[in-house]
N, C-alpha and C positions, 0 to 999 in steps of 0.2 A: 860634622864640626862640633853640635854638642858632645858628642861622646869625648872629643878629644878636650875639648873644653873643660871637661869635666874631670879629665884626668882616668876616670876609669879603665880609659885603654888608650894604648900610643899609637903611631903612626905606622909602626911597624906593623902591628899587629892587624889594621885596618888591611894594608897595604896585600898584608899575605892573604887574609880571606879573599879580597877584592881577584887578586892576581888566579887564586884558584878556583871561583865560584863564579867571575864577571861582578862587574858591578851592578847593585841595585838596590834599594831600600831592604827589601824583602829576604834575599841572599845574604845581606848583611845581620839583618834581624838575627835568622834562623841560625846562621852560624856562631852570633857571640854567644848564644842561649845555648848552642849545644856541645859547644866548649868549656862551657860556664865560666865564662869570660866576663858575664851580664847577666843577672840574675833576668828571669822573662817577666816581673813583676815592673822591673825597671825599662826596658823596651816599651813597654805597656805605656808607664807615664810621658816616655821621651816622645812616642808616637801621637800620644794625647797632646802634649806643651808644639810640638809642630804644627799641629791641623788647626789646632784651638778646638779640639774636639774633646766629651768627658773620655776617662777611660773606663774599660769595664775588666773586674778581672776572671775571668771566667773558669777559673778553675775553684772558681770559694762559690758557686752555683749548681743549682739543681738545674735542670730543664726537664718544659712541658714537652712529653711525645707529640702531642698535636701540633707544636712548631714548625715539627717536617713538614707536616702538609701544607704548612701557610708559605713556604717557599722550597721549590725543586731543590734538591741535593745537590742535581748537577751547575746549576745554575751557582749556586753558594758554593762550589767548591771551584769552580770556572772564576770567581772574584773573591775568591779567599774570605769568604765572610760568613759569618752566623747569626741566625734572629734566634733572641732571645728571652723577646717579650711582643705580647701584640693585645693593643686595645684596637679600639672599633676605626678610628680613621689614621691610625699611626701602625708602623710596625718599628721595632728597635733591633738594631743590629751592630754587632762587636765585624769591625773591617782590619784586616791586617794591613791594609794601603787604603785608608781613610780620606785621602785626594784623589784618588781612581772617581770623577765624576759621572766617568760613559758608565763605570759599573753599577754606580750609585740612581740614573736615571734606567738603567736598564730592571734593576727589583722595583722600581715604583710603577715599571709598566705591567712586571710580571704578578705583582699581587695587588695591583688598582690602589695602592694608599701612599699616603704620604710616608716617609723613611726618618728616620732617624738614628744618626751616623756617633758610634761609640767606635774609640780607641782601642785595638789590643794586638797584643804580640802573637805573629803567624803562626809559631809554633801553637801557642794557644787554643788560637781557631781551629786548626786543623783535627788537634786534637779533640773541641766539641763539635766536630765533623763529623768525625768517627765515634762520638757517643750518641750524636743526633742518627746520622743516617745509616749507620753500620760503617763498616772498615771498606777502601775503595776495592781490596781485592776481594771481598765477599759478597760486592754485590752482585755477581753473577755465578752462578753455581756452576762449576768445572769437574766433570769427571779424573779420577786420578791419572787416569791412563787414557790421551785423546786416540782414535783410528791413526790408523798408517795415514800418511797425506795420501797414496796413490788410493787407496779405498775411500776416502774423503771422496774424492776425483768420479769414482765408479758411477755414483748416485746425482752427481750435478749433469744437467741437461746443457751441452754447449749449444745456446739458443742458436749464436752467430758470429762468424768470428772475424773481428774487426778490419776495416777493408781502410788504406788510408786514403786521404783526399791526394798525396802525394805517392807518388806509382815505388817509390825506393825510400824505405824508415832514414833519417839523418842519420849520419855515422857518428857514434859521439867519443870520443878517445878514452878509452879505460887503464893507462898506464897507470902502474903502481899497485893497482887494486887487488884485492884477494882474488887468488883461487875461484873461491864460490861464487864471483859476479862472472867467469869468463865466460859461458856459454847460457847467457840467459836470454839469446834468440830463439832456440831452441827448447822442446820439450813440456814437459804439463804446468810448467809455472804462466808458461805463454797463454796456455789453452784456456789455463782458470782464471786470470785475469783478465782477457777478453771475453770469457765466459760470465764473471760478475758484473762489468761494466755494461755489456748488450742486454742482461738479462736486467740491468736496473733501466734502462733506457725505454723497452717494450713494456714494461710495466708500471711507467709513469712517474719513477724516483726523481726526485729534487737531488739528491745526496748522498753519495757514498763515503762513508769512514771508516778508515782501515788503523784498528786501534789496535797498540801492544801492550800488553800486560804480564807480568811476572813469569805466567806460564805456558801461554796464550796468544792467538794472534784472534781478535776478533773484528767482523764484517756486519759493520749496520747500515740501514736502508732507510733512508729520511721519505716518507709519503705523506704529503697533507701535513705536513709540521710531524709528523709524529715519526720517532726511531726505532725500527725493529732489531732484533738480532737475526743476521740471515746465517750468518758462520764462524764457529770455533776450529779453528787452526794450529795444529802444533808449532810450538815455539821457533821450531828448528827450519822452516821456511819462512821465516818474518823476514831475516836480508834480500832472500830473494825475489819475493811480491813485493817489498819496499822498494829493490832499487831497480825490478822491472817499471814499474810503475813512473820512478822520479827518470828513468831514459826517457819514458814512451813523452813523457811531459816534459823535456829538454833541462830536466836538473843536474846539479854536478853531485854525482852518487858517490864520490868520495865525502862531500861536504856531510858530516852529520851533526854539527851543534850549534849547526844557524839558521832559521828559518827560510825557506826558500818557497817561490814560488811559478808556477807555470801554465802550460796548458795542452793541452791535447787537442786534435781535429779528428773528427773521425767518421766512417759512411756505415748507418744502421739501417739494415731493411732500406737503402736508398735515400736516406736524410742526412743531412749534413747535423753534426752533432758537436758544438763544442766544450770542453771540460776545463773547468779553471781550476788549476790543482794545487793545493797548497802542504807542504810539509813542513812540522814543528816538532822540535825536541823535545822526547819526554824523558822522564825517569828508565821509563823499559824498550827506549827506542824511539822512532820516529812515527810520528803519528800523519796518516796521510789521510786529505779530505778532497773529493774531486765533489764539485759543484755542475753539476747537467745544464746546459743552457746549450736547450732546445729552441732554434729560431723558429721551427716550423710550428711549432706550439707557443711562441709568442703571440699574444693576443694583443694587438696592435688598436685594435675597435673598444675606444672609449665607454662606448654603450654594453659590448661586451663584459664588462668589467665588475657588474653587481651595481653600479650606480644609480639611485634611484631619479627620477624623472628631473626634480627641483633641483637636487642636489648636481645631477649632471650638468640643468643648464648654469648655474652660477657658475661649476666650475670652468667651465667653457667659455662664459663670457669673462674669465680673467685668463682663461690662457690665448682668446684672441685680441686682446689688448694689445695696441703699439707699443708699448714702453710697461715697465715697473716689474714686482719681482711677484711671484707666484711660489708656496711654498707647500712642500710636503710633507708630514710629520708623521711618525708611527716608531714601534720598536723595529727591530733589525728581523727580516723576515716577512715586513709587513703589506708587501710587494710594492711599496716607493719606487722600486727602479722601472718597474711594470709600469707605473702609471704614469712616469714623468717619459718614458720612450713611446706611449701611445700616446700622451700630449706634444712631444716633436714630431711625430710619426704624423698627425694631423698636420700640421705645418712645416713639413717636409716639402717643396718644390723648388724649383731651378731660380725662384725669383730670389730664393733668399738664401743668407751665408749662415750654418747654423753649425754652432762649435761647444764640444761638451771638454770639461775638466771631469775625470771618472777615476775612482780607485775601490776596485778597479775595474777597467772596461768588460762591462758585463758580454754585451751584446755588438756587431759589428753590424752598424744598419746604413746603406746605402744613402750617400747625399749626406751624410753626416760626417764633422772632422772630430777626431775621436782623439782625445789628448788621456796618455796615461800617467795618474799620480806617481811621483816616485821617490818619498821621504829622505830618502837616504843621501840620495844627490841633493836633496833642495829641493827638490822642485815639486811645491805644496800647493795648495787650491790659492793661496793667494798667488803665487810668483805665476802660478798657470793662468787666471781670473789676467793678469797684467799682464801675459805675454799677447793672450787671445784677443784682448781690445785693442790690440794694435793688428789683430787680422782683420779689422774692417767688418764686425758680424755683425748680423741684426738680433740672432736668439742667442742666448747662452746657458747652458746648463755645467754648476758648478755640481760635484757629486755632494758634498756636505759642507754647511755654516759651521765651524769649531770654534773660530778666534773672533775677536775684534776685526784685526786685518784684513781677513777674508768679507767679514758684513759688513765694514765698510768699502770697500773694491767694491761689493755686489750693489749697494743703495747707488754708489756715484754712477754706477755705469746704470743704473734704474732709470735713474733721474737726468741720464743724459744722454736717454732715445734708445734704451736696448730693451727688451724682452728676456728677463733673467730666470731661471727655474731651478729650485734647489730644496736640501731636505736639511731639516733643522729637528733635533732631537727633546722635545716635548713631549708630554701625555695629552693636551689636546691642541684644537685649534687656538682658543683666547690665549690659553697661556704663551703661543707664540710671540706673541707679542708682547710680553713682560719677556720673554726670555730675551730676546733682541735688545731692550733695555737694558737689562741684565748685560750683557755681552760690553755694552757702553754705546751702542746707538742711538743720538737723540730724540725723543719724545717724534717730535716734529717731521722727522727725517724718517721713521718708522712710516708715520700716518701717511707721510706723502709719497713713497717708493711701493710699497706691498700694496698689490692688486687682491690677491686671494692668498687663505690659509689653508691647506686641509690638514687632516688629521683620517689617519685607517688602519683599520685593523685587516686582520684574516682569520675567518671562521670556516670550519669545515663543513660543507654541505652532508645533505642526507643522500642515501647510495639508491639511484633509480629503481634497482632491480631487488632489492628486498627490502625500499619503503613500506611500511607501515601505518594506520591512525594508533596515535599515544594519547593517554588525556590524565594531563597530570593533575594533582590536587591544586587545591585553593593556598595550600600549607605549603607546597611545593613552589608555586609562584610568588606565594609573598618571602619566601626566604630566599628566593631569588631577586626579591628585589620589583617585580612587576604584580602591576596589581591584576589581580583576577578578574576584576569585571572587566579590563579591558579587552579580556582573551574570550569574551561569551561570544558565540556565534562563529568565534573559528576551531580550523580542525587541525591538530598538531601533528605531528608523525616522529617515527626513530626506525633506523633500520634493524632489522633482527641481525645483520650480516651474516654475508654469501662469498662463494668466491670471488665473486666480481670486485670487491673491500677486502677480502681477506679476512669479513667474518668483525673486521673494526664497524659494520654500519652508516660509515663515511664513505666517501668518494668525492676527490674536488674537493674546490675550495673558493668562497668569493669573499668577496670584499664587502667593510663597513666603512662607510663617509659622514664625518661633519666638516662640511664647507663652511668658511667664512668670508663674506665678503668684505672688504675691507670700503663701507659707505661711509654718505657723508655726517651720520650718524656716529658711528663706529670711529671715524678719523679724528674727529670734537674728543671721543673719551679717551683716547691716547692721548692726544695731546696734553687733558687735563689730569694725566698717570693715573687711572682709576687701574683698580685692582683684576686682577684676573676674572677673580667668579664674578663683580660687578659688570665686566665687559661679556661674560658669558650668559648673564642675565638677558642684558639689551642684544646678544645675537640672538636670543631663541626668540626673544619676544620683534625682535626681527625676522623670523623665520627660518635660522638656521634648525636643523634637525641634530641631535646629538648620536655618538656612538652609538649607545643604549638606545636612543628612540629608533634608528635602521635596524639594529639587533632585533630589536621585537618586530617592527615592520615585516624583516626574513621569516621568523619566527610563527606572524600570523599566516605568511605565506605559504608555508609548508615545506621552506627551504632548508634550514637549522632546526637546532633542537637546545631547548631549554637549556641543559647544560652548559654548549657552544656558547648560549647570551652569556652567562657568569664567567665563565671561561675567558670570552674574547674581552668584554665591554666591565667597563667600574657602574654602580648604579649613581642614577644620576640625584644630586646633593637636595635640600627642602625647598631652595627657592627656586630651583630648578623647576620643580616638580608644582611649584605653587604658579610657577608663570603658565607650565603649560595646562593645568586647569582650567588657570583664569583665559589661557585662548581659548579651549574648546567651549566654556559658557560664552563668553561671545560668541563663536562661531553657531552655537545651538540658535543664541538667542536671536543673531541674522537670519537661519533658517525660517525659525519663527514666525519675524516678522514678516518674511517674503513669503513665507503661506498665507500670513493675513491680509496680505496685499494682494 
């Protein structure tokens, strides 16, 4: 509407890029820019005068190489965006979609700091993309000439080959389609993709991604948060491993410029295995992602989970509370879904009605009504939150707080006799609670609905079988952030890596908790809007444990490894750090006197 405002382009000319790109902010950007319909100078400012954001222009800059490191590549090219400056508690970054909030909260989890959000036009970024991180198709080195696919084949080990829970595969109608989809029940496209997917299954993968690239079909292995390369694939079998794939997972393999998704069921070694498959449209094809969700490796046992003794029981006594909401916080990944199905999984029996809003349904667990998100038709965590309180339940699990509508549906039904459990997207516990305000929940309404907050991360453990003692410096620890005397007397380790890790040193993965309880301490400072850190103050010097305090806790343990703490956990801020001195001299000085006594 400014553009047309402004006269620089007409309706027509909106109309044609819209009709052949779809509509979008971003689509529309890149197109007037590369028409030169709009100079990218001017995109820049119209993007800025929209958000109320500055602009930056990034092509009249130099950039620090060490940038890279302060934020993943992958991550800055997944939200179109690039840092461009970083002081000590702030990082700066130029966003080509400067309202993208979920992307905006996801870099302040991935680099622990506060963010600050500059204006610029996509083409722009992209382009200090490819001077920051290298060009996308160089980041992995490709021989000129990939193997024959049947000699690819020669060398892969068919671990097991897929047995269905259903005795006959669905029939799924292929009229119209090429040639090259007709006999894809048949032959080595079969072999290898049930040969990738068992062989990710028996060795512990979270995630298979089946990416195309220009010249290339490549095969990554998500373990313990981390992505391997397992296989480079000639070009010329990508239709075929795609649309084996989107059948085995009930997609319509004609459909390729819309997002689609599904699932697979499948029997490994005797386990029932299910895959949630999702495919997206790229530049070089369709990009497929199957998510492993192993029930039998569901760890259902609260106590199982990395939780340490305090922190378990707080959270425990908010998730057996009769009433009020219970909440989950962490980045994506941060196993939320884990923890809030082994707090229903606790309160799982026949006395009670317990019904989840999920997007989407991770897991199928017994004694549970399992409702799936479905934006498209409508039917969002609020319409679902307001269909389910007319089934009469006593628990309710909404999958994500986004809007207003939704947290206020979730406090009224708090505050009138449910037990509600949901994940809200923060950096920690305290700030939960401004962010709720935020959203437009009254002060009041806050303090008196939420039982508990958590906040967790996932750090990767150390690998049993080629653990090691490590003893790192004193210079090593304080630039991590923890002090050294508090590490005398314990013994640290790191794995050398073995086969058993694949030589990574890790293996597994657990969990970091800071619980909050929402006391009658704590309910006073809400109410009187005190600010985040001021309320993170008064939990710890109430007892809560932070990120960073479990992180070392593992740490002393011999669980993690230095790294993992900086890795997973932000260091925690001065008053932080002054409150908990000031407990441990009390607690010295009680010692004390109970020896003189």
């Amino acid at each position: 509407m400014m553009l047309l405002e402004s006269g620089m382009v007409t309706r027509d000319e909106i109309d044609k890029i819209v009709s052949e790109y779809g509509p979008g902010e971003i689509e529309l950007a890149d197109q007037l820019v590369s028409t030169g319909i709009i100079p990218e100078d001017l995109i820049t400012e119209y993007l800025s005068e929209i958000y109320s954001v500055k602009p930056v222009f990034l092509n009249e800059m130099e950039f620090d190489p060490a940038l890279a490191d302060s934020l993943p590549g992958e991550t800055a090219r997944r939200y179109l965006l690039i840092p461009f400056k970083e002081e000590k508690d702030y990082l700066h970054i130029g966003m080509g979609s400067p309202g993208d909030l979920y992307a905006i909260d996801d870099v302040k989890f991935a680099v622990g700091k506060e963010v600050i959000v500059y204006a610029s036009a996509p083409s722009a970024v992209r382009r200090a993309q490819n001077d920051m991180y290298g060009k996308q198709d160089a980041l992995v080195t490709v021989k000129d000439q990939l193997e024959d696919y049947e000699e690819e084949l020669d060398d892969l080990e068919i671990v097991q080959t897929l047995g269905y829970e259903d005795e006959e595969e669905e029939d799924y109608e292929q009229n119209d389609l090429e040639d090259e989809y007709a006999n894809l029940s048949e032959g080595p496209i079969v072999a290898f993709v049930n040969a990738i997917i068992s062989k990710a299954v028996l060795t512990e993968i979270s995630d298979i991604h089946i990416e195309p690239y220009e010249k290339y079909l490549r095969v990554r292995y998500r373990r313990d948060g981390k992505c391997f390369v397992v296989r480079k694939l000639p070009k010329k079998v990508q239709p075929q491993i795609i649309s084996r794939l989107k059948i085995m997972s009930g997609m319509n393999i004609a459909e390729k410029r819309k997002t689609q998704d599904g699932r697979i069921k499948a029997i490994i070694s005797g386990r029932s295995i299910d895959f949630r498959v999702s495919a997206v449209p790229t530049i070089n094809g369709e990009k497929i992602v199957l998510r492993i969700l192993d029930r039998g490796s569901l760890e259902l046992d609260l106590r199982e989970l990395g939780f340490p003794e305090d922190a378990l029981k707080i959270f425990l006594q908010g998730v057996s509370s009769p009433y009020g909401i219970v909440l989950v916080t962490g980045p994506t990944g941060s196993g939320k879904t884990t923890t809030l199905y082994s707090a229903l999984s606790s309160l799982n029996t026949e006395k009670v009605n317990i019904h989840t809003a999920e997007e989407p349904v991770e897991y199928n667990i017994e004694g549970l009504s399992q409702s799936q998100i479905d934006f498209s038709k409508g039917y969002d965590f609020a319409s679902a939150l307001r269909a389910i309180l007319r089934q009469d339940p006593n628990i309710i699990m909404v999958g994500e707080i986004r809007d207003l509508e939704t947290a206020t549906i979730a406090i009224k039904a708090a505050l009138t006799g449910h037990l509600v459990f949901s994940t809200i997207h923060t950096n920690d516990a305290p700030s939960t609670v401004n962010r709720l305000i935020d959203i437009g929940i009254k002060p009041f309404l806050v303090a008196s609905a939420v039982r508990t907050i958590m906040a967790q991360r996932l750090v990767r453990k150390i690998c049993k079988h080629c653990k090691n003692p490590h003893e790192y410096s004193d210079d090593e620890y304080r630039a991590a952030g923890v002090d050294p005397a508090e590490m005398v007397g314990h013994t640290t380790y790191k794995g050398k890596g073995c086969s058993k890790c694949s030589g990574s040193g890790y293996r597994g993965r657990t969990g970091l908790y800071e619980v909050l309880a929402i006391d009658k301490n704590i309910k006073q400072s809400i109410i009187e809007k005190v600010t985040a850190g001021q309320l993170r103050v008064l939990a710890v010097r109430n007892g809560m444990k932070t990120l960073r305090m479990d992180a070392v806790a593992k740490l002393k343990a011999g669980i993690t490894t230095l790294e993992e703490v900086t890795r997973g956990t932000a260091e925690d801020d001065r008053e932080i750090l002054k409150v908990i001195e000031e407990l441990k001299s009390g607690a010295a000085q009680q010692t004390e006197e109970g020896h003189s006594a």
